[in-house]
N, C-alpha and C positions, 0 to 999 in steps of 0.2 A: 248395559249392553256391551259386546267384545267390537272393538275400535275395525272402523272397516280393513279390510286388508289395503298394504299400499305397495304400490309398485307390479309386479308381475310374475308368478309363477305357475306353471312351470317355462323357463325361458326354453325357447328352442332357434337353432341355427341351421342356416344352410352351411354347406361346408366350402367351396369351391367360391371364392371369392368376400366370402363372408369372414371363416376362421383361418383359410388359409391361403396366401396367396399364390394362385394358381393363374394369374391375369398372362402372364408372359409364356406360359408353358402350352395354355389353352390356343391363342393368336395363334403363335408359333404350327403348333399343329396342324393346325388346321390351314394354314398359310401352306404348308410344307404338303396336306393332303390331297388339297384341291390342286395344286399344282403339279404335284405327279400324274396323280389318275386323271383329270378334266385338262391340263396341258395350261391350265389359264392362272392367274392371279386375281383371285375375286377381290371387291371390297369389303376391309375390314365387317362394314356394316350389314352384307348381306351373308358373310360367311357365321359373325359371330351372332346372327339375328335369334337364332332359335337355343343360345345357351341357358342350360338349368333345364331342359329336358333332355331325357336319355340320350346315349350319342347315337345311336343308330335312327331314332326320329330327326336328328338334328341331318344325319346323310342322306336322308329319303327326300327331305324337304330341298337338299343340294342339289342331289340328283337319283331319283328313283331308282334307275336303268343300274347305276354302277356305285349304288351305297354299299354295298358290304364290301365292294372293293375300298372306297375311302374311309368306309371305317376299320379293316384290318390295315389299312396304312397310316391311318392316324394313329391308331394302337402299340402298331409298332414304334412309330419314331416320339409316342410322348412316353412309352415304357422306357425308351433308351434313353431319353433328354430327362424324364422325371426328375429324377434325386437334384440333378444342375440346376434347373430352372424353378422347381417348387420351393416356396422360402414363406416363414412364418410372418406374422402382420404387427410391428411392432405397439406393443400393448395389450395385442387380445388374452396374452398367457396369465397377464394382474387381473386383466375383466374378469377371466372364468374363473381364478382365485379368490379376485374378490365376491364372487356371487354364490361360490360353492361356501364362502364363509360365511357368508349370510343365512344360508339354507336354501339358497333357491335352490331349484330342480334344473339341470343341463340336458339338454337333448338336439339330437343333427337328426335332420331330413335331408336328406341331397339325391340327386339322379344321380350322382354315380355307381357303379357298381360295388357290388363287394367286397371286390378284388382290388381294384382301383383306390376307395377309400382306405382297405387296413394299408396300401401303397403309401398313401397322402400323412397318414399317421406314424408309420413310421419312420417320415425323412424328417416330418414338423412335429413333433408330441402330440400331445395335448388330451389322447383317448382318456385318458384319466378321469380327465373333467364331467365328462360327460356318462348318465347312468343308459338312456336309451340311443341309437344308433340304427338310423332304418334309412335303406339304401335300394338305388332299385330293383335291387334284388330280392324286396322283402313284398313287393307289390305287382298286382299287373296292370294298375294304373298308376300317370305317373304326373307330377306337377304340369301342369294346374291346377288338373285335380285334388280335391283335396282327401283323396283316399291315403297317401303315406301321413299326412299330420296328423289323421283321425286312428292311425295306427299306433304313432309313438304318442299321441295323448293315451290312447286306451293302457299302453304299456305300461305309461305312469299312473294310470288310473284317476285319473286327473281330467274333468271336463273343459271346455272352449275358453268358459271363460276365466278369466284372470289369465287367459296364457299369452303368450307373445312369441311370432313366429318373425327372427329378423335375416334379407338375405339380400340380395345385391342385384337380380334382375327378377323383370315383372310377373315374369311364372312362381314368382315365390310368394310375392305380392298376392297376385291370385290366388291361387293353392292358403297359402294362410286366409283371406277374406273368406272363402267358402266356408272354411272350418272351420269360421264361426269364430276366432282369432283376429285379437288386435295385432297390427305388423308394422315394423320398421324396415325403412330400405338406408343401405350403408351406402358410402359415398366413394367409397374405397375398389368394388370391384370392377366388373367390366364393362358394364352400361351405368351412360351418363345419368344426369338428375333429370332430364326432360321426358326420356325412355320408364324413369321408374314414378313420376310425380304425373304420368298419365295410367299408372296401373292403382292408385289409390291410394299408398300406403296414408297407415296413421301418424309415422312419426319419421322425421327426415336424420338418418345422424351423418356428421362430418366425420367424427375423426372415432376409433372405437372407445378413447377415456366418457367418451359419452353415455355409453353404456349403462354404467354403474347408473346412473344418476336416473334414467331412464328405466332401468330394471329393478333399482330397489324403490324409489321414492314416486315412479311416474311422473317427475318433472320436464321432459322433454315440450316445448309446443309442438303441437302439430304443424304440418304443412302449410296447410290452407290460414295458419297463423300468422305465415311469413317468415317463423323464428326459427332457430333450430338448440335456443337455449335460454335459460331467461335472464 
């Protein structure tokens, strides 16, 4: 009999705090949006609540009355501050090298738009790595659901299981659990461990060297383990 398969493929990523670090640019904005158009300084916590789904659900849930105004002002001032404040995560560029030399399979699911992510790639690299790329512009539903992972699965032609869906807040968590997708949440983006370790994930990572280990070999513990290595 052929040796079970070990580890995970196809791997796929959120992009916006997972491959690239956008933590400083996203605050920023959004600090800068709410405060011009609503006059006020919300809390980090209530402004960045609804991040990993589309920006303009993220304005509605702000403020219904006057989201398209906070999302053309947030558009504008992270379009100007982008290239400055977006900056790559040091190590993820080895992970995806080292997983592309392995043979895995790379793939990004992210709410961002179109426009937005070829932005993201071309200030931090990395489009290389990766064969599929679906963005909310490729879907009209959007994480949680998990109609975009069952897209870039189909694209790889590749079923739920053996894949791995890894991302940095709980809509990705989700969005991967539906789709039938084992998930990691990273320790790295914008919500803490308390926010992501009540959304489910399977597998907790610190730091991204963790990665490799976890996507080729599946030695990560799980959460409910207490570990995050063995």
């Amino acid at each position: 009999m052929p040796d079970e398969p070990i580890g995970f493929d196809p791997v796929v990523f959120d992009l916006d705090g997972t491959v690239v670090d956008t933590v400083e640019l996203i605050v920023e904005s959004f600090r800068y949006a709410t405060r011009t158009v609503l006059g006020e300084t919300l809390p980090d916590e209530v402004i960045l609540h609804g991040v990993g789904q589309p920006l303009m659900a993220q304005m509605v849930r702000l403020s219904a009355e006057r989201a398209q105004e906070l999302y053309d002002v947030y558009r504008e001032y992270n379009h100007r501050r982008h290239d400055e404040l977006i900056r790559g995560y040091e190590g993820i560029a080895e992970v995806l090298d080292g997983l592309r030399a392995a043979g895995r399979r790379l793939g990004i699911v992210t709410s961002k738009s179109a426009d937005t992510t070829q932005m993201a790639f071309r200030a931090v690299g990395l489009r290389e790595h990766f064969e599929v790329v679906i963005t909310a512009s490729d879907t009209t539903e959007h994480k949680p659901s998990p109609v975009p992972l069952r897209l870039c699965l189909e694209r790889f032609g590749a079923s739920a299981e053996g894949a791995l869906y890894i991302g940095d807040s709980p809509v990705d968590i989700e969005a991967g659990r539906a789709a039938g997708m084992a998930t990691a949440a990273v320790a790295w983006g914008v919500f803490g461990r308390e926010a992501l370790m009540a959304s489910g994930p399977d597998y907790w990572l610190d730091e991204p060297a963790e990665l490799l280990d976890l996507c080729l070999r599946g030695v990560r513990a799980t959460p409910g383990e207490g570990a995050t290595s063995e």
